[in-house]
C-alpha positions as CSV (number, residue, x, y, z in Angstrom):
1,X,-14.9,4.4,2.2
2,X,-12.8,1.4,1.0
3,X,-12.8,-2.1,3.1
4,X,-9.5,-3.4,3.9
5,X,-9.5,-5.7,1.8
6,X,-9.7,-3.2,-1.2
7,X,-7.3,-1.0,0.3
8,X,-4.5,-4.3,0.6
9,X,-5.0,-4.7,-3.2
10,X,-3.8,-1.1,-3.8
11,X,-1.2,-1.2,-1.7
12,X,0.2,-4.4,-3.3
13,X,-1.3,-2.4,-7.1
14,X,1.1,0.7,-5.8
15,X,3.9,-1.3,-6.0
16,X,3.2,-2.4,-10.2
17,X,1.2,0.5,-11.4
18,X,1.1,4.2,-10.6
19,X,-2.5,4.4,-8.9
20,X,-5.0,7.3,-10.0
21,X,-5.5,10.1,-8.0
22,X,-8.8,8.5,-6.8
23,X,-6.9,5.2,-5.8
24,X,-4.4,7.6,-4.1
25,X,-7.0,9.4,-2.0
26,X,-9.0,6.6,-0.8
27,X,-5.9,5.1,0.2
28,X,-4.5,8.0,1.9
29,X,-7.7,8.3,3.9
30,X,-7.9,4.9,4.9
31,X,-4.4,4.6,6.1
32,X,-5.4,7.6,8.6
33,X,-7.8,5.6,10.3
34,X,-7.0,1.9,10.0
35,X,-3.4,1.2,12.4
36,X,-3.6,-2.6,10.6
37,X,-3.5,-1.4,7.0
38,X,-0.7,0.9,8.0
39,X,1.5,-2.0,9.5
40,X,0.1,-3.8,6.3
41,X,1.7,-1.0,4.1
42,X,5.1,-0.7,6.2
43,X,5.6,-4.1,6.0
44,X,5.0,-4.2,2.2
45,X,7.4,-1.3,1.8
46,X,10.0,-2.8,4.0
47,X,10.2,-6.2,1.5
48,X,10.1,-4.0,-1.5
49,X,13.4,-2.1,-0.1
50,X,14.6,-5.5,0.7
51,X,14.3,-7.2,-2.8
52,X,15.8,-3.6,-4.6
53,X,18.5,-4.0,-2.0
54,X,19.7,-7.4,-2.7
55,X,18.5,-7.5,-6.3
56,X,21.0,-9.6,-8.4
């Protein structure tokens, strides 16, 4: 199992690079069992909506 740590750097890798299907998995499984990397994920995906909403 990934440390958070790891699993923050794919989540911020997810949004440059599609991640391998091993990447993928250990970061599906550690979002089932870690509620900070979660939040750490939604808020991540809330900026990127942000900046391809207001993208000049």
């Amino acid at each position: 199992m990934k440390k958070c740590r790891q699993i923050t750097e794919l989540i911020s890798h997810k949004a440059d690079r599609p991640l391998t299907g091993g990447e993928r998995l250990a970061l599906h499984l550690h979002l089932l069992i870690c509620p900070q990397c979660r939040e750490y994920a939604r808020q991540i995906e809330l900026v990127q909506q942000a900046v391809k909403k207001f993208k000049l």
